[in-house]
C-alpha positions as CSV (number, residue, x, y, z in Angstrom):
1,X,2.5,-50.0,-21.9
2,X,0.7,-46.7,-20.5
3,X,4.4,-45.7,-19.6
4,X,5.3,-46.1,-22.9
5,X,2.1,-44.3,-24.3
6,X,3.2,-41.3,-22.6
7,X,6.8,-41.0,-23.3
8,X,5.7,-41.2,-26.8
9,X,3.2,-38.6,-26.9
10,X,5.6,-36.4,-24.8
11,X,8.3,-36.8,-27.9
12,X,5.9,-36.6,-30.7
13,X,5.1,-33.3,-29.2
14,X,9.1,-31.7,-29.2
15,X,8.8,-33.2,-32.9
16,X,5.7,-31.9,-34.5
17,X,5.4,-27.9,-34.3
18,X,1.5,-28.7,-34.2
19,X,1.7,-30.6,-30.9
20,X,4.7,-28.2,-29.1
21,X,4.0,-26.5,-25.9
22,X,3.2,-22.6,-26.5
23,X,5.8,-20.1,-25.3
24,X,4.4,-17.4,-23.0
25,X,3.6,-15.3,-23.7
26,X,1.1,-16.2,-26.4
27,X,-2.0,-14.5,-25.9
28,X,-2.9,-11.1,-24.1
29,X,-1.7,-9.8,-20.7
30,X,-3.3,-8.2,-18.4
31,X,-1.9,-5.8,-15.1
32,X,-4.2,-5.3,-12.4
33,X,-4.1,-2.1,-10.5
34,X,-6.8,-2.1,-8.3
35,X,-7.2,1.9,-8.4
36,X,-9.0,4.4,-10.8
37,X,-6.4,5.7,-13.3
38,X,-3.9,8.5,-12.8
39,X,-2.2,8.0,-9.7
40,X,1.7,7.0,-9.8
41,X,1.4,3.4,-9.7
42,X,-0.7,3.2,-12.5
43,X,1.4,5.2,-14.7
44,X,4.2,3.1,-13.9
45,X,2.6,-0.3,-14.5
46,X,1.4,1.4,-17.8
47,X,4.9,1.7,-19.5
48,X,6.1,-1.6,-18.1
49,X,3.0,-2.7,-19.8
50,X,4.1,-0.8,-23.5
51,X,7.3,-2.2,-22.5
52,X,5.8,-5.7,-22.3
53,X,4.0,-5.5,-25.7
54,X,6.9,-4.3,-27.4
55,X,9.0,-7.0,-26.3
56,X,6.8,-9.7,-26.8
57,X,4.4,-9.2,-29.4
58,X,1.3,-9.8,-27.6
59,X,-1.0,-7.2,-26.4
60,X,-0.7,-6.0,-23.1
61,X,-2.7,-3.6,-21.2
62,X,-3.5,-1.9,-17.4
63,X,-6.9,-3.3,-16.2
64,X,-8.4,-0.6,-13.2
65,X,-10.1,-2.4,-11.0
66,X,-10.9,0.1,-8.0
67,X,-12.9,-1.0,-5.3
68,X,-15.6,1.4,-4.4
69,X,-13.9,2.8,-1.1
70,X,-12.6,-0.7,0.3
71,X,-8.9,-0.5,-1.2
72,X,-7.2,-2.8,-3.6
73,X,-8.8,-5.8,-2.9
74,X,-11.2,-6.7,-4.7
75,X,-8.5,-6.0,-7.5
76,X,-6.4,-8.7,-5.9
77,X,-9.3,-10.9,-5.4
78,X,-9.7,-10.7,-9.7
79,X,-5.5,-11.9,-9.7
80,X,-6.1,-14.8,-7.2
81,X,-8.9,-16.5,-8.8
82,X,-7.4,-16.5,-12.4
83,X,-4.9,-18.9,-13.6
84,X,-1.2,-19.0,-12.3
85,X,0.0,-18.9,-15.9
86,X,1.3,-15.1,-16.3
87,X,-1.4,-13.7,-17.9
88,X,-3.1,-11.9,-14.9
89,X,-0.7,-10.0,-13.2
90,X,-0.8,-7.6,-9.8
91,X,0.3,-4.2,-9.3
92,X,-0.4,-4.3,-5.6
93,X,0.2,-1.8,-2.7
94,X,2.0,-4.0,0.4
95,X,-1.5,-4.0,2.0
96,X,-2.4,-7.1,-0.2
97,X,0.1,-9.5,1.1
98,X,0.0,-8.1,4.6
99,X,-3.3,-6.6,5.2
100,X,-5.4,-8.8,3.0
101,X,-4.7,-12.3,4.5
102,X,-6.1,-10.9,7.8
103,X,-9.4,-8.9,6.8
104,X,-11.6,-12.3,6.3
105,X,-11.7,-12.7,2.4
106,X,-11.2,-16.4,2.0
107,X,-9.8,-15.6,-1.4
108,X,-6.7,-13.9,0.0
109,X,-6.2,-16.2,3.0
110,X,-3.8,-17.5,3.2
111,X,-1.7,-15.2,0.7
112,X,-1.7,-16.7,-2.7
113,X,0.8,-14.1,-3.9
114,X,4.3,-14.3,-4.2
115,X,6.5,-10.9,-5.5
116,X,8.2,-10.3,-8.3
117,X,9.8,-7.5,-7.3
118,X,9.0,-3.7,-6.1
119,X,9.3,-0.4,-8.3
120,X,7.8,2.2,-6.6
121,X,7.8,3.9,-3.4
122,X,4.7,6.3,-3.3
123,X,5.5,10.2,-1.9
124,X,2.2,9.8,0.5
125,X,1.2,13.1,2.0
126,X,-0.8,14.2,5.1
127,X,-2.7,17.1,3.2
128,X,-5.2,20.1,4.5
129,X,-6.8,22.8,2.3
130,X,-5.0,26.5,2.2
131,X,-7.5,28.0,4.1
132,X,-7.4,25.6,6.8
133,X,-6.6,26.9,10.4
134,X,-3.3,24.9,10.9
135,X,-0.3,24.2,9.3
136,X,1.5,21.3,10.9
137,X,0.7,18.4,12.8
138,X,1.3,20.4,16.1
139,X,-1.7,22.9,14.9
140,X,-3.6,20.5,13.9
141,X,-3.7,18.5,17.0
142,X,-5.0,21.7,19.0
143,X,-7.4,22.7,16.6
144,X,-9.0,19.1,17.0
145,X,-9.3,19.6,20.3
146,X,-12.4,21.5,20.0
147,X,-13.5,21.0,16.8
148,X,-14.1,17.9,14.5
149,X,-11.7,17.3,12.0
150,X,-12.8,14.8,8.8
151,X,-10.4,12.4,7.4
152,X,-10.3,11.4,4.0
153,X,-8.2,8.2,3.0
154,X,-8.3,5.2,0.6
155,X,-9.6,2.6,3.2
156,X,-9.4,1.5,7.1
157,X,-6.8,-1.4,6.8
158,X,-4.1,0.3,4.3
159,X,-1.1,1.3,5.7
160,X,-1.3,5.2,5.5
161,X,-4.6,5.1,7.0
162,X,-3.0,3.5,10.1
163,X,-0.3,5.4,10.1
164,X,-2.3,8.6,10.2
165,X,-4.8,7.2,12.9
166,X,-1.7,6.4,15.3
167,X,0.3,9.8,14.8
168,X,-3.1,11.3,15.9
169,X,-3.5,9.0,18.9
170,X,0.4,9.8,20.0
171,X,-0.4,13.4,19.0
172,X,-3.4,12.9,21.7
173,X,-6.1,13.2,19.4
174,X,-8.8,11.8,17.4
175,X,-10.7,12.6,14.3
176,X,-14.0,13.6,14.1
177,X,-14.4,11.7,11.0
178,X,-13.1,9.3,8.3
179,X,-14.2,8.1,5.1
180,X,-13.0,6.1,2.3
181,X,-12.4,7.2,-1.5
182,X,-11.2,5.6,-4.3
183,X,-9.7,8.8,-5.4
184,X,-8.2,11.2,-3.0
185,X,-6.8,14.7,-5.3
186,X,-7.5,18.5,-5.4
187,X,-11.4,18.2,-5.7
188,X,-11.6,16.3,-2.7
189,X,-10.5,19.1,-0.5
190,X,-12.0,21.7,-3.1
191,X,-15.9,20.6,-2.0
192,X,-15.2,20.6,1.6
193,X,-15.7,16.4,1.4
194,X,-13.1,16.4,4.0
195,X,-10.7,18.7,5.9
196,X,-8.0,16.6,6.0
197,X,-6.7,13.7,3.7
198,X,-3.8,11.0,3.3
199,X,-3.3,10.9,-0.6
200,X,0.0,10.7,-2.6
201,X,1.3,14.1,-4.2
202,X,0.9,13.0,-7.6
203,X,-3.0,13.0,-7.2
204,X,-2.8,17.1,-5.6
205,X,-0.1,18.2,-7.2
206,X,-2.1,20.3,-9.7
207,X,-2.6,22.3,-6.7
208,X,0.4,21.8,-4.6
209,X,0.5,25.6,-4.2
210,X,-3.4,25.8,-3.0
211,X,-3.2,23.6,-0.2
212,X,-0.8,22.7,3.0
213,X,1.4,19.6,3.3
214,X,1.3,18.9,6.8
215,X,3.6,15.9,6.3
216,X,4.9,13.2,4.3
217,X,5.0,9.1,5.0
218,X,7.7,7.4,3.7
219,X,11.6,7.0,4.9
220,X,12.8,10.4,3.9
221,X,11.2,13.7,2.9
222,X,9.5,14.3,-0.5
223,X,12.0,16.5,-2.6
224,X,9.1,18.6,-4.0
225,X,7.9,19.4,-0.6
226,X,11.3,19.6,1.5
227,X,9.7,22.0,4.5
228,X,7.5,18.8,5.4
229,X,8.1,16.6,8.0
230,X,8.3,13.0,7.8
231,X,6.0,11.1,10.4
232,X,8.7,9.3,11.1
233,X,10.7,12.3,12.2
234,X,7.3,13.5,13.6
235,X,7.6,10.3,16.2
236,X,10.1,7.4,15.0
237,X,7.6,4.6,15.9
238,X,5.3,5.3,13.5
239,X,8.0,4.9,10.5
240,X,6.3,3.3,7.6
241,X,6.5,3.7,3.7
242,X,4.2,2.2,1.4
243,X,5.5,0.9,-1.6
244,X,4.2,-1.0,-4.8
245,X,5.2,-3.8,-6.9
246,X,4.6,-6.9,-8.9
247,X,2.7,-9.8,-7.5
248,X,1.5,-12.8,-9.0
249,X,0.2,-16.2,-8.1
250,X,2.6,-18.8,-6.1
251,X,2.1,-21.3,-9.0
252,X,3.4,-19.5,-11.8
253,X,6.0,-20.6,-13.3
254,X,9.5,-19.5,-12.9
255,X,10.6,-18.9,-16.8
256,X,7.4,-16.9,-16.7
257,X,7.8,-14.8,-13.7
258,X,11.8,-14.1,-15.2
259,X,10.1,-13.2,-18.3
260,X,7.8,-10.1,-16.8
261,X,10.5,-9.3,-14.4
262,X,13.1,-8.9,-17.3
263,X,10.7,-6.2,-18.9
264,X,9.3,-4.6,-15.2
265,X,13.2,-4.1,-14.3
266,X,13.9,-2.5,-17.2
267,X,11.1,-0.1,-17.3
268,X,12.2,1.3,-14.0
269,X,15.8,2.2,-15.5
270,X,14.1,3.5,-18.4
271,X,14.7,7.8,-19.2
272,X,10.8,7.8,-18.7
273,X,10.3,6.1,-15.3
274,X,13.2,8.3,-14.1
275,X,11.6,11.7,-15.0
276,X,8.4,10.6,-13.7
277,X,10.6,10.4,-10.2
278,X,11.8,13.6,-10.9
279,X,8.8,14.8,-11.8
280,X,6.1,13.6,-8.9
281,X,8.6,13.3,-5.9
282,X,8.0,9.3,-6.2
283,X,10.9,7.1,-5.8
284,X,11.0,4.7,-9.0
285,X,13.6,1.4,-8.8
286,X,13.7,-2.1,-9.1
287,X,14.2,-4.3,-6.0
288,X,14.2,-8.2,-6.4
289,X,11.9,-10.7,-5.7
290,X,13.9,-12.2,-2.7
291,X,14.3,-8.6,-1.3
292,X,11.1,-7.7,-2.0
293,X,9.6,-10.7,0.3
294,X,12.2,-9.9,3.3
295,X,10.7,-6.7,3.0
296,X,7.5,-7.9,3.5
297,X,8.1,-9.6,6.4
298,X,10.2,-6.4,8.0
299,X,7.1,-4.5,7.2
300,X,4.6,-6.9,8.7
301,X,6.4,-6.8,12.0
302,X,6.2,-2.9,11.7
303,X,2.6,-3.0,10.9
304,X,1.7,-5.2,14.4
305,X,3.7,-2.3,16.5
306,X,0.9,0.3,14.7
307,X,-1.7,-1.9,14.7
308,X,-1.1,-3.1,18.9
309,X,-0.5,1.2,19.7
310,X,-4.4,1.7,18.0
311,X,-5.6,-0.6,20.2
């Protein structure tokens, strides 16, 4: 009888509009990035998110969640605790599936997320101001021989920050010291905060003619800023990009996941994502959510070879 209870209630509700299932999405959507505004991959989730709006009828929006210094995780914390319905979505860094799972915040381990795909792979630079007594990595390892050197970066366990820390260790070096921002651009530099910073070109490139690129970290040099060196030409250990894309909860649904992914995808191939490449020296694309995870894992691996050299 309670079979038969349910079965009915189950076809009364394909029958009767009042009783169906809603089709996501139904309500507003929200995209996480867990960084103040302005920087590329915030721009980027913004027109997926007009794209999403448009396409859907519902209202979508970016929500900036930045996290005082400590990275993008409390941002990631705000995606994991909501539903796994689609209507909290991540635009996270890799850090979150790779670094966050290993930092002690119960609400990351083990990851919850699972990608849907990647779109962005950020120009990162290794950046001095124009007055600065050095002009390549080289210069700048003598100069902190005798004198203390202050990094600026967007947190301890990201992947630029590690990157930076173990060129400097194979360079024979160490900074005097480090600090964390949630925003890392020309004024940064301008009040002497720091002497050095890792930052992505978008945030400086107001100034790009003020200041020294000392070099880039990614797979292949930044087009706007061809004279500097990768660190991975600088010493091909230390070969890292960092990279951005869509994450949501491993219980969401599939037809919702294909849903965002459908809009995300197209976005990137959009005239507008593709000048904003041309533009900030970011490379814009859309890699799939089975690509995406093997590149997690590639880049995990890669991450233990930095991590065990800073040891």
């Amino acid at each position: 009888m309670k079979t038969t209870l349910i079965a009915g209630i189950a076809a009364a509700a394909v029958m009767l509009p009042g009783l169906a299932i809603a089709e996501y999405p139904e309500k507003p959507v929200e995209f996480v990035v867990p960084w103040p505004p302005g920087d590329a991959e915030d721009v980027l989730t913004r027109m997926i998110a007009e794209d999403f709006q448009e396409a859907y009828g519902v209202p979508a929006a970016v929500v900036n969640k930045p996290g005082g210094g400590g990275g993008p995780f409390p941002g990631a914390i705000e995606v994991a605790k909501a539903p796994a319905d689609g209507y909290t979505i991540g635009s996270f860094i890799l850090a979150v599936p790779i670094v966050g799972p290993t930092i002690g915040i119960p609400d990351l381990s083990p990851n919850p997320f699972e990608p849907l795909g990647a779109f962005l792979t950020y120009p990162f630079v290794i950046v001095a101001g124009g007055n600065a007594p050095y002009s390549s990595i080289d210069e700048l390892a003598a100069h902190a021989q005798d004198n203390d050197v202050v990094l600026g970066h967007f947190g301890t366990p990201l992947i630029p920050t590690k990157v930076t820390f173990a060129l400097a260790r194979q360079k024979g070096f160490a900074f005097g010291a480090d600090a964390a921002f949630d925003a890392l651009d020309c004024n940064t530099l301008a009040s002497g905060d720091v002497d050095v910073m890792n930052t992505t070109l978008q945030l400086v490139l107001p100034c790009l003619d003020d200041i020294k690129v000392l070099a880039s970290i990614g797979e292949n040099r930044i087009g706007l800023t061809p004279d500097a060196p990768t660190v991975g030409e600088l010493d091909p250990t230390l070969e890292l990009a960092l990279w951005n894309g869509l994450f949501v909860h491993k219980d969401t649904p599939q037809d919702v996941r294909d849903k965002i992914i459908a809009v995300a995808q197209q976005t990137m191939a959009s005239d507008r994502a593709q000048a904003f490449m041309a533009n900030t020296g970011a490379l814009v694309y859309w890699q799939s959510a089975e690509d995406t995870a093997a590149r997690i894992v590639a880049d995990t691996e890669a991450l233990a070879r930095i991590n065990a050299m800073l040891e």
